[in-house]
N, C-alpha and C positions, 0 to 999 in steps of 0.2 A: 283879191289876189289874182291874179294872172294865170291863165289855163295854157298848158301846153299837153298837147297831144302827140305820143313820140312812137310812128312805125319801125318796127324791130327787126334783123334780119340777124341770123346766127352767121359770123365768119368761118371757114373750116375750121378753126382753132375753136369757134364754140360749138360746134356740130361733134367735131372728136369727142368733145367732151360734157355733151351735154344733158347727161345724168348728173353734173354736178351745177347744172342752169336752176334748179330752186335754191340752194346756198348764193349762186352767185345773186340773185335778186335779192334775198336777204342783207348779204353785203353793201345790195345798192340800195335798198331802204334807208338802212342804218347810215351810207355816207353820205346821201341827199340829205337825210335829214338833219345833218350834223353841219349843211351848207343852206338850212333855213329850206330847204325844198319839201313841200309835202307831199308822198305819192300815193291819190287817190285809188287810182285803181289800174291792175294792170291784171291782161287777159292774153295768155298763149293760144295762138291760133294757129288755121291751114290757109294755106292759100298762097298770097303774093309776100305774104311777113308771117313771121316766125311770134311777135309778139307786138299786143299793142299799150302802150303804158300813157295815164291821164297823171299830170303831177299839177302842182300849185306854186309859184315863188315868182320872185322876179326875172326877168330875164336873162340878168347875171346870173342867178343863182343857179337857174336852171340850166344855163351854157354853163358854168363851170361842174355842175355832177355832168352833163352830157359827156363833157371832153373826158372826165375823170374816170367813167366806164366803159369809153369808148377806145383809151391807151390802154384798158388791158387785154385787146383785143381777139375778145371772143364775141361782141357784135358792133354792127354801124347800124345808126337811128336818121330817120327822117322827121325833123319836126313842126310841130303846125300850133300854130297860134291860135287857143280854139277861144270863140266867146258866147256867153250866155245869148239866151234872146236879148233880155231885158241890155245888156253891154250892146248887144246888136242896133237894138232900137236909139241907143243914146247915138249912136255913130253917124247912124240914117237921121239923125234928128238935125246933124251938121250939116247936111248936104242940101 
């Protein structure tokens, strides 16, 4: 299944509010997963992002939870297409 890697920034709207940012993730477990997305792991951090989140599904899947938690807008995500070695290797094996 396909890795996506999603950088997280809180918008003002999720900064006001974000004593209640552990429910909202829970929210977004449960509606990824209800759109076939599995989310491996996701880690609040400092720095240039607010949060970093590893999910699994297809690319549909995982653009439509993006856009889904993204119109309720308490963050915008940057996301990256991550791949194993071994996926690495098959890739490099084409060229």
């Amino acid at each position: 299944m396909p890795t996506f890697i999603s950088l997280v920034n809180f918008t003002d709207q999720g900064v006001k509010n974000v004593k209640d940012s552990p429910d909202r993730l829970q929210a977004f477990r449960a509606a990824a997963e209800k759109l076939g997305v599995k989310v491996k792991d996701v880690y609040y951090t400092v720095g240039s992002y607010d949060l970093v989140t590893v999910v699994e599904g297809t690319g549909e899947d995982v653009t439509a939870a993006l856009l889904k938690v993204g119109s309720l807008g308490n963050v915008r995500t940057q996301t990256l297409r991550g791949f194993t070695p071994e996926e690495f290797k098959k890739i490099l094996a084409a060229i």
